[in-house]
C-alpha positions as CSV (number, residue, x, y, z in Angstrom):
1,X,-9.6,-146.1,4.0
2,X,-9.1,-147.3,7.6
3,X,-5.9,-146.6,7.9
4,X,-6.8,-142.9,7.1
5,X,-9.9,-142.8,9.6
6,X,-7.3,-144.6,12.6
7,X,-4.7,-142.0,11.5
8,X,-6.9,-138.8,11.9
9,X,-8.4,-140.3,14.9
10,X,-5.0,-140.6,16.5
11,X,-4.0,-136.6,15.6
12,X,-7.6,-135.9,17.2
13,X,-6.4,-137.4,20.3
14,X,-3.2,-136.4,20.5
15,X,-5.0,-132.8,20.2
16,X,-7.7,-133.5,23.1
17,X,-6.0,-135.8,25.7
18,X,-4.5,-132.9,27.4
19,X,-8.1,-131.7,28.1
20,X,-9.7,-135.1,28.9
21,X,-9.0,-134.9,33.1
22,X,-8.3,-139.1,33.6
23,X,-5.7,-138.8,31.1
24,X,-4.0,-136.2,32.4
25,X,-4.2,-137.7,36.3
26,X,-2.9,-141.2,34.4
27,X,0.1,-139.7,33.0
28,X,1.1,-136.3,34.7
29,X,3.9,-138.5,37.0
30,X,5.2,-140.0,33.7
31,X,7.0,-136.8,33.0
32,X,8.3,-135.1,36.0
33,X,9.3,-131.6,33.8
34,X,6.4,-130.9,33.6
35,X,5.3,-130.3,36.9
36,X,6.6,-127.3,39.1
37,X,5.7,-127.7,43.2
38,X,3.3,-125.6,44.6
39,X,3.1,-124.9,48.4
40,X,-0.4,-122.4,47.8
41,X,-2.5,-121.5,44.7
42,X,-1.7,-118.2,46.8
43,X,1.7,-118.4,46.3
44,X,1.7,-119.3,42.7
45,X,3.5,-116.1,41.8
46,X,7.1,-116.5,41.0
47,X,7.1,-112.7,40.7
48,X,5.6,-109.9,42.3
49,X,1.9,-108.7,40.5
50,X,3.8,-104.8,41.0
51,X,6.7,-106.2,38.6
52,X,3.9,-107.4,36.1
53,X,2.2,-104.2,36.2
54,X,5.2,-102.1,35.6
55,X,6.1,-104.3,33.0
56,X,3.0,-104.1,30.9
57,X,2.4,-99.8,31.5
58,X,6.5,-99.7,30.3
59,X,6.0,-101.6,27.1
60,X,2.1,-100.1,26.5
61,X,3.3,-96.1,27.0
62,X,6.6,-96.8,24.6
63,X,3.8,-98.5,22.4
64,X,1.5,-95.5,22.7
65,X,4.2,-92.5,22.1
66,X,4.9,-94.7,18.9
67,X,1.4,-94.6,17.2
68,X,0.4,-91.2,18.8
69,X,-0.1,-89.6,15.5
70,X,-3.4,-91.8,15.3
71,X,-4.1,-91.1,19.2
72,X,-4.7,-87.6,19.5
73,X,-8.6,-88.1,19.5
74,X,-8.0,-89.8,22.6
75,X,-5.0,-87.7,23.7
76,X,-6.9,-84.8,23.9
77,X,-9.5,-86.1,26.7
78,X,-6.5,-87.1,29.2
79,X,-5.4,-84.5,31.6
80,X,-2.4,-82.4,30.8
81,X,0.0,-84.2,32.7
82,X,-0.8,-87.5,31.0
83,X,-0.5,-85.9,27.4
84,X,2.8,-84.5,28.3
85,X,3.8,-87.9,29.0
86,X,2.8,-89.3,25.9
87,X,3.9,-85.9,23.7
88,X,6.9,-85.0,24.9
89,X,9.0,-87.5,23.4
90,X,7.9,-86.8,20.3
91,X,8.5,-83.0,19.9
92,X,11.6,-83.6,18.1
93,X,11.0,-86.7,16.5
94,X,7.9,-85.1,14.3
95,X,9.4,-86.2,10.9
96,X,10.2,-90.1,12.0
97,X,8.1,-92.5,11.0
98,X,6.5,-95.0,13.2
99,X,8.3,-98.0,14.2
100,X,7.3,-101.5,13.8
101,X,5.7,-102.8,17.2
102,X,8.4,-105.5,17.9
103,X,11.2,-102.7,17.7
104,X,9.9,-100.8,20.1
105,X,9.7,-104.0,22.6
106,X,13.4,-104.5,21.7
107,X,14.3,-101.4,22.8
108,X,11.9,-100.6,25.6
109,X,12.4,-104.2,27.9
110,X,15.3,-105.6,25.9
111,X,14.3,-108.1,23.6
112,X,11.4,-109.2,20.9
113,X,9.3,-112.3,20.4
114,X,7.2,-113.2,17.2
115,X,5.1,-116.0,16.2
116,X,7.2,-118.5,13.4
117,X,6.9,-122.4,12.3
118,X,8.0,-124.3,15.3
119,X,11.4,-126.3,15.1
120,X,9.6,-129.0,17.1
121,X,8.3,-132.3,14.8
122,X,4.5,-131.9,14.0
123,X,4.3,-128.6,16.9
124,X,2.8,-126.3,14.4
125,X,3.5,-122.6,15.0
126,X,5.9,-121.3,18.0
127,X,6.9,-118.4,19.9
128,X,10.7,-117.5,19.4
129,X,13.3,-114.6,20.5
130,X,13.6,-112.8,17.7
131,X,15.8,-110.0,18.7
132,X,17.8,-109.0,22.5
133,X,18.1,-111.4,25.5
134,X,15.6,-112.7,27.9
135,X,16.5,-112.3,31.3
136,X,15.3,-114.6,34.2
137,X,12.2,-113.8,36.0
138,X,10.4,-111.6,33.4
139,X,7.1,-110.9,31.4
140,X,7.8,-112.4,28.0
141,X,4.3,-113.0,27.0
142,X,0.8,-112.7,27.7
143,X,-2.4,-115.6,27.3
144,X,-4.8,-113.2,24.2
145,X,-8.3,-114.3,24.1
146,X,-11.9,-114.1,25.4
147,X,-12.4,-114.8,29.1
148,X,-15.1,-116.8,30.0
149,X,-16.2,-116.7,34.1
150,X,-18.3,-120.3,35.5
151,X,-20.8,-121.3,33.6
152,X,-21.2,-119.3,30.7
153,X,-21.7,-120.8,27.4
154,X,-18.2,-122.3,25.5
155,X,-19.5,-125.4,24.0
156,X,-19.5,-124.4,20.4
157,X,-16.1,-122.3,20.5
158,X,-14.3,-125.6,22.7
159,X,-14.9,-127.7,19.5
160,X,-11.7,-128.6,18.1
161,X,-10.4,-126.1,19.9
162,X,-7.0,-126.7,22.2
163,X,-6.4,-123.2,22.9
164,X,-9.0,-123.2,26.0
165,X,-6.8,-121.8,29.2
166,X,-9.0,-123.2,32.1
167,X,-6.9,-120.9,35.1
168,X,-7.1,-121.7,39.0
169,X,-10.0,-119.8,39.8
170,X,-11.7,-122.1,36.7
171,X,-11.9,-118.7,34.5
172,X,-11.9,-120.3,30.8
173,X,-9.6,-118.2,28.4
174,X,-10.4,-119.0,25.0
175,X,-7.1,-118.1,22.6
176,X,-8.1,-119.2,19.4
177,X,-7.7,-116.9,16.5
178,X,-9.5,-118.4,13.8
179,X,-13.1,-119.6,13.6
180,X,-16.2,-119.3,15.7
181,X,-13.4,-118.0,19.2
182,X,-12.4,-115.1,16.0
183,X,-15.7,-113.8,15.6
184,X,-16.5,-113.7,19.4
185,X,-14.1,-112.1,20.3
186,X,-13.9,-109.3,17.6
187,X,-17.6,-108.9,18.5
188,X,-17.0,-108.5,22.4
189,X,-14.0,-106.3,21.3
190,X,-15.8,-104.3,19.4
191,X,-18.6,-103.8,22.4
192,X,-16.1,-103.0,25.2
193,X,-15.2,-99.5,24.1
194,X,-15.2,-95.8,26.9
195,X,-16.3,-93.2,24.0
196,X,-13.2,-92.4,22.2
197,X,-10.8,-95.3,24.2
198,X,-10.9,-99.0,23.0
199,X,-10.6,-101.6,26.0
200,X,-9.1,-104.5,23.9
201,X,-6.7,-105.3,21.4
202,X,-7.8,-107.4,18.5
203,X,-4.8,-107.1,16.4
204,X,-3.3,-110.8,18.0
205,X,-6.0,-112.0,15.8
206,X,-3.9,-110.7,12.8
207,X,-0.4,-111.5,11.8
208,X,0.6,-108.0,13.2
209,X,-0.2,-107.6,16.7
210,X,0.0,-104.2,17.6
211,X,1.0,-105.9,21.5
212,X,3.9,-107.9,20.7
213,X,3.4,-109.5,24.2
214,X,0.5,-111.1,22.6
215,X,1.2,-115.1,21.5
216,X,1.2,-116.6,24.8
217,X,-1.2,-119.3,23.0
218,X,1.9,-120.5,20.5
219,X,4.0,-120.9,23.8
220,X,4.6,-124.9,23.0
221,X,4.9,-127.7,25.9
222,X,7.8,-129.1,26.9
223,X,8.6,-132.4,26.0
224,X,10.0,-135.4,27.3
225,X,13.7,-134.3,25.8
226,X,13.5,-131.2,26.7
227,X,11.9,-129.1,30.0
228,X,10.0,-125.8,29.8
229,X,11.8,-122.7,29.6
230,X,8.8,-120.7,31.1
231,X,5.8,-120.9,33.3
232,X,2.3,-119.1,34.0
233,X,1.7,-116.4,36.1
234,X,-2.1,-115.8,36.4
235,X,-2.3,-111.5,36.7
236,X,-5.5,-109.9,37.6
237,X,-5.9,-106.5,35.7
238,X,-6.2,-104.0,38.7
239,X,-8.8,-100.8,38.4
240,X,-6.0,-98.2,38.8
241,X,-5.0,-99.6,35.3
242,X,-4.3,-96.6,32.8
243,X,-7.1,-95.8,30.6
244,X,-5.6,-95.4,27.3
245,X,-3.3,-98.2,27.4
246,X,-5.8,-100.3,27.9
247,X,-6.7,-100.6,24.1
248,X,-3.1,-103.1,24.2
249,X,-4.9,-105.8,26.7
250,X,-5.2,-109.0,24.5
251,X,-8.3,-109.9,26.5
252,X,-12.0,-109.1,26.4
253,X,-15.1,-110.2,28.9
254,X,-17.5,-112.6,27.2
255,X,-20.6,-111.2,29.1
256,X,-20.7,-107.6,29.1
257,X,-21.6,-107.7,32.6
258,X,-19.0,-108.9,33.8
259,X,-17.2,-105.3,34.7
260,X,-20.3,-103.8,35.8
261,X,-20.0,-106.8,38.2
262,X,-16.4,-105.8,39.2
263,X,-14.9,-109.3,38.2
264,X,-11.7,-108.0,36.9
265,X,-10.4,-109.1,33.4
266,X,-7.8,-112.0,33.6
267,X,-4.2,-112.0,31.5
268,X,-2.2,-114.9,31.5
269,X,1.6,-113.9,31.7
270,X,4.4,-116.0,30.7
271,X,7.2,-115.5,33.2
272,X,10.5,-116.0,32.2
273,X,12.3,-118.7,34.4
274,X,15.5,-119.7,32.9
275,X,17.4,-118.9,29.3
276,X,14.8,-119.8,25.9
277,X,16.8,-122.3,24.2
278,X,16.1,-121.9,20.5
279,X,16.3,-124.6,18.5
């Protein structure tokens, strides 16, 4: 009986020490790959924001002209220009059928990632190239989840929880998709909504996401054998942002005040630094 109650205290900790502050200021010299220098919280960008944005309207319009059999109610509202964008493709492709999310990605930025068992002892579920090749210095995934600005309430959704993102600007990002996080989020999902044009994507919280971009969460640590093969980029989603593809942002505001208040919505982005090594 002890045994058991030392042993599920130990896989408690081992899930919560990299959120208790002291331990993380104790040990963050013992393993130097995980740290990466630098100068400037300014200058934390190892690529350009422009790149970023380019990245995700590239991947969301290929996404979009694949499901715009189910997007013509919001089709219709854009000006002509923008539906001949979206429509034009697909003028002689009227008797395909629609392709499967990650097929798309493959084909529109060159490769494909998907959720699976991680290879890693005891590391749970992990984020591996399932199809193409990952260049250096790309987008290969994005942070899904509710964002929380200072001070508003977490407690209840941190429980057990070690998918809380706390960013440099001490934004929380919660990226949990089961539980109390689920249900918050789906609700402030389903709030966030311009008439006809959804503002979020809830289908990360499914074993489809209709984003593939969307498992930044599942990204595991290094470890001491082996150093990351990515890094964080912190991108602020900028007003000029295209409506409709909007409804393929993993992310939702907690309080619905918060765009009223112009505090722009946060995505974490995975930036590609050298070759995944699959294992």
């Amino acid at each position: 009986m002890r045994r058991n109650v030392i042993k599920l205290l130990e896989e408690r900790w081992k899930s919560y020490r990299h959120r208790f502050v002291p331990w993380m200021l104790l040990n963050l010299r013992k393993n130097e790959r995980t740290l990466r220098q630098v100068a400037d919280r300014t200058k934390d960008k190892p690529i350009e924001d422009g790149e970023v944005f380019r990245t995700l309207t590239r991947l969301f319009t290929a996404l979009l002209r694949n499901d715009w059999r189910n997007q013509t109610e919001q089709l219709r509202l854009l000006p002509a220009v923008s539906q001949d964008k979206y429509l034009s493709t697909q003028n002689n492709r009227t008797g395909t059928e629609r392709a499967d999310p990650c097929t798309v990605m493959l084909h529109t930025v060159g490769f494909c990632i998907e959720r699976r068992p991680s290879s890693l002892p005891s590391a749970g579920t992990g984020v591996f190239v399932t199809g193409g090749r990952v260049p250096k210095g790309v987008t290969v995934a994005m942070y899904p989840g509710t964002v929380y600005q200072a001070g508003e309430p977490i407690l209840i959704q941190s429980i057990k929880n070690p998918f809380v993102f706390r960013c440099i600007d001490v934004i929380l990002i919660d990226g949990n998709d089961k539980g109390v996080s689920k249900l918050v989020f789906r609700s402030c999902s389903g709030r966030e909504r311009f008439g006809p044009f959804r503002l979020s994507d809830s289908s990360w919280l499914t074993a489809h996401p209709e984003n593939p971009l969307a498992v930044g969460q599942y990204v595991n640590n290094c470890s001491n054998v082996k150093a990351a093969n990515v890094c964080y980029q912190e991108f602020d989603v900028p007003d000029e942002f295209p409506l409709e593809l909007r409804q393929y942002l993993p992310n939702v505001n907690y309080s619905p005040d918060t765009q009223r208040q112009e505090i722009k919505s946060k995505a974490l982005i995975y930036i590609k630094i050298f070759m995944i090594i699959l294992h």
